[in-house]
N, C-alpha and C positions, 0 to 999 in steps of 0.2 A: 040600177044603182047599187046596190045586193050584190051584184056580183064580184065587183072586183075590191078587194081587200089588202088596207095594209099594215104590213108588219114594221115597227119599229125598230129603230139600232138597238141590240145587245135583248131582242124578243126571239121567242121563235113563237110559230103559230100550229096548233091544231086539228083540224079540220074533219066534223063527223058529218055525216050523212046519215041524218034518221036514226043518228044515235050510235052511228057505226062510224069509228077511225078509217078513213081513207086515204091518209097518209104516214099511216105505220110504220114506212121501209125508214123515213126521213121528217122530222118537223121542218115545216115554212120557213124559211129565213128571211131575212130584214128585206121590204123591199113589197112592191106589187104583184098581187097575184090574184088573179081568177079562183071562182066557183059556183058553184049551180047557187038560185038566188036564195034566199028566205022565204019558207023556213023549210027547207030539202038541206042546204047548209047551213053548218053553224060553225063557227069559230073562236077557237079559246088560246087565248095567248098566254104564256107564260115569262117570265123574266129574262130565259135563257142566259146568257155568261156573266150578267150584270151580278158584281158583288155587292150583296146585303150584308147587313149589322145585324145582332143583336144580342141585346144587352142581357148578362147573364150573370145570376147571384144577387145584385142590387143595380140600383139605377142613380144614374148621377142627376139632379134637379138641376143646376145651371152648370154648363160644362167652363164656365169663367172663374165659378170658386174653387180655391187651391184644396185641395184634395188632404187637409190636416186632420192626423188620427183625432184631436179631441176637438171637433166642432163637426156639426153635422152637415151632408153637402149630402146627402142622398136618403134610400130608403136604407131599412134597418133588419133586413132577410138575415139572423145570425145563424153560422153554422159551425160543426164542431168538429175541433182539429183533434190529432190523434194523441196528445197530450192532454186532452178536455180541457181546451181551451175553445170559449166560444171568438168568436172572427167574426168576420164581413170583408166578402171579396166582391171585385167590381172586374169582371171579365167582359170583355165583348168578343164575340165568337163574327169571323166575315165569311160570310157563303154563298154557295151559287148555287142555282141546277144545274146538275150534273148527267139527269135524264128526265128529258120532258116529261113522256110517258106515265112514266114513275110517280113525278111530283104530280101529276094533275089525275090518275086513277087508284094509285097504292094507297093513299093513305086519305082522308076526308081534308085536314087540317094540317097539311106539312111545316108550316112556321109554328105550331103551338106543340106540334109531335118534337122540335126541335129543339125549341127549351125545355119540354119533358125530358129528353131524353141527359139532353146538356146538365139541367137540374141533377139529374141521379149521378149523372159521372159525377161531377161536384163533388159528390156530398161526398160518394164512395173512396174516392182518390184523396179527401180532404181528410178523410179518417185515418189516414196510413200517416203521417204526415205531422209534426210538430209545428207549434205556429211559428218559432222561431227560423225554423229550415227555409216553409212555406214562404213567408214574408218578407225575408233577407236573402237566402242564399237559393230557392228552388222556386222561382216565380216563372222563367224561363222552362222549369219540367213541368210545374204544373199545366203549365198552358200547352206543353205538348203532348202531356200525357192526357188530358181532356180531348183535346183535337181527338189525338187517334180513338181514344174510347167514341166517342160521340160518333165516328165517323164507322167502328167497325157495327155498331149499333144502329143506325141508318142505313148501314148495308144490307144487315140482316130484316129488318124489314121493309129492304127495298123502298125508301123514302123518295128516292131520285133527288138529294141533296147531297151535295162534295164540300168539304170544311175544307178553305184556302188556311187559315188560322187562325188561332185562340189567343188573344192579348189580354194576359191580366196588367192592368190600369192600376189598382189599390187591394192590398190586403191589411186592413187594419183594423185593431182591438175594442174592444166597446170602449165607448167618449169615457163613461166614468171611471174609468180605472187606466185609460190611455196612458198620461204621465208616468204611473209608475212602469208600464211593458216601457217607454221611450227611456226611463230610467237603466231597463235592463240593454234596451238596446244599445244606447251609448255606452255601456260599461264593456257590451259585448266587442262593440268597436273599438275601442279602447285597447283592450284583450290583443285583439288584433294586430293593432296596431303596435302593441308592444312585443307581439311575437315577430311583424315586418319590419322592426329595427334589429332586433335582435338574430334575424337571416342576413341585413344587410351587413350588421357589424362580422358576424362570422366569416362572410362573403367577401370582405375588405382585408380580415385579419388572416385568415389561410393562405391567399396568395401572397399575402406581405411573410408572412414565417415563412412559406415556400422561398420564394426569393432570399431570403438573409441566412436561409439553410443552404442551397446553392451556393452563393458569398462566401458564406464560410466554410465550406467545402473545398472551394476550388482557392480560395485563399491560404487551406490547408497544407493542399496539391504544390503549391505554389511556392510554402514557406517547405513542406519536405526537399520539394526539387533543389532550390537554390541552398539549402543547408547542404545536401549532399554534395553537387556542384563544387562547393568552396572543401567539403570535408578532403573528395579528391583531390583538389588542384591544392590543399596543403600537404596531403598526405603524397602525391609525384613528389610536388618541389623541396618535401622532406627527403625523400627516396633520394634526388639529385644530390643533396648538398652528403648523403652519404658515399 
């Protein structure tokens, strides 16, 4: 009954003999398979392409409350932005193995080396960084620039983990002081907003002067031509009547 073994959709499997890899070239794929019985074989399955979570920076307690700078919905990990602002970001990082091998002999604890690792990008990348950039307008670089760190970091120690992608979720200011950052953020929008009227209205008013310059251009064209026209046709039938 030992002998034959199975592997599950999105697993790959392992297979040592006496403590030795005997299937090096390739891991087991999903599906039955034979081996010498227990304990000559043993079998170690790993997740293979199935993507994982996990959660990085702080944790969300119920994923049903709305996610507001000034009420608390999670844990309280602060860190500091590059304007010495402290934060609190809610990232989830999705991943897969990328190499059996890797994940199951390189490193003892691959999910806990992950958020180590994930941890230091964080902080590193968060230092460069205002919180305002961060949290409004580079939420989309943060997360990608996390990805590749984390992933040229796991390279380098041969983790056998491959990062699909990094989603930050929330970047927001500590509860007691929330109000007044939402303070600035609204004005920031505001800012904005009064600079995307003030592109539209330019953008309305160029081609309107363009056109009524045109107009009266060819309006000009049009009042010389016919002035001349009549200047000759009196200056002939002046000619004539001499």
């Amino acid at each position: 009954s030992t002998a034959i073994y199975q592997v599950e959709p999105e697993q790959e499997a392992i297979v040592e003999r006496f403590g030795r890899v005997i299937n090096a070239d390739e891991p087991a794929q999903p599906g039955a398979h034979f081996k010498a019985p227990w304990p000559v074989d043993r079998v170690f399955r790993v997740p293979g392409r199935r993507v994982r979570e996990l959660a990085v920076g702080n944790r969300t307690r119920d994923a049903t409350v709305p996610m507001i700078w000034t009420r608390q919905h999670g844990t309280d990990e602060a860190f500091v932005s590059g304007d010495n602002n402290f934060f609190y970001p809610y990232l989830v990082i999705h991943y897969r193995v990328g190499d059996a091998y890797d994940f199951r002999y390189s490193v003892a604890e691959p999910d806990r080396v992950l958020e180590d690792v994930a941890l230091q990008s964080l902080t590193a990348i968060s230092a460069e960084r205002g919180f305002y950039s961060v949290a409004l307008d580079e939420r989309a670089v943060l997360g990608e620039r996390v990805g590749q760190q984390v992933q040229a970091d796991l390279d380098t120690i041969g983790a056998g983990i491959e990062i699909v992608d990094v989603l930050v979720k929330d970047i927001h200011p500590p509860r007691d002081v929330a109000r007044s950052f939402e303070g600035v953020v609204a004005a920031m929008q505001d800012h904005q907003t009064l600079i995307n009227q003030s592109h539209s209205y330019r953008n309305q008013k160029i081609p309107e002067a363009r056109s009524s310059a045109v107009r009266q251009l060819t309006e000009a064209h049009a009042y010389v031509a016919e002035n001349k026209t009549r200047s000759e046709g009196e200056a002939a039938r002046f000619s004539m009547q001499r």
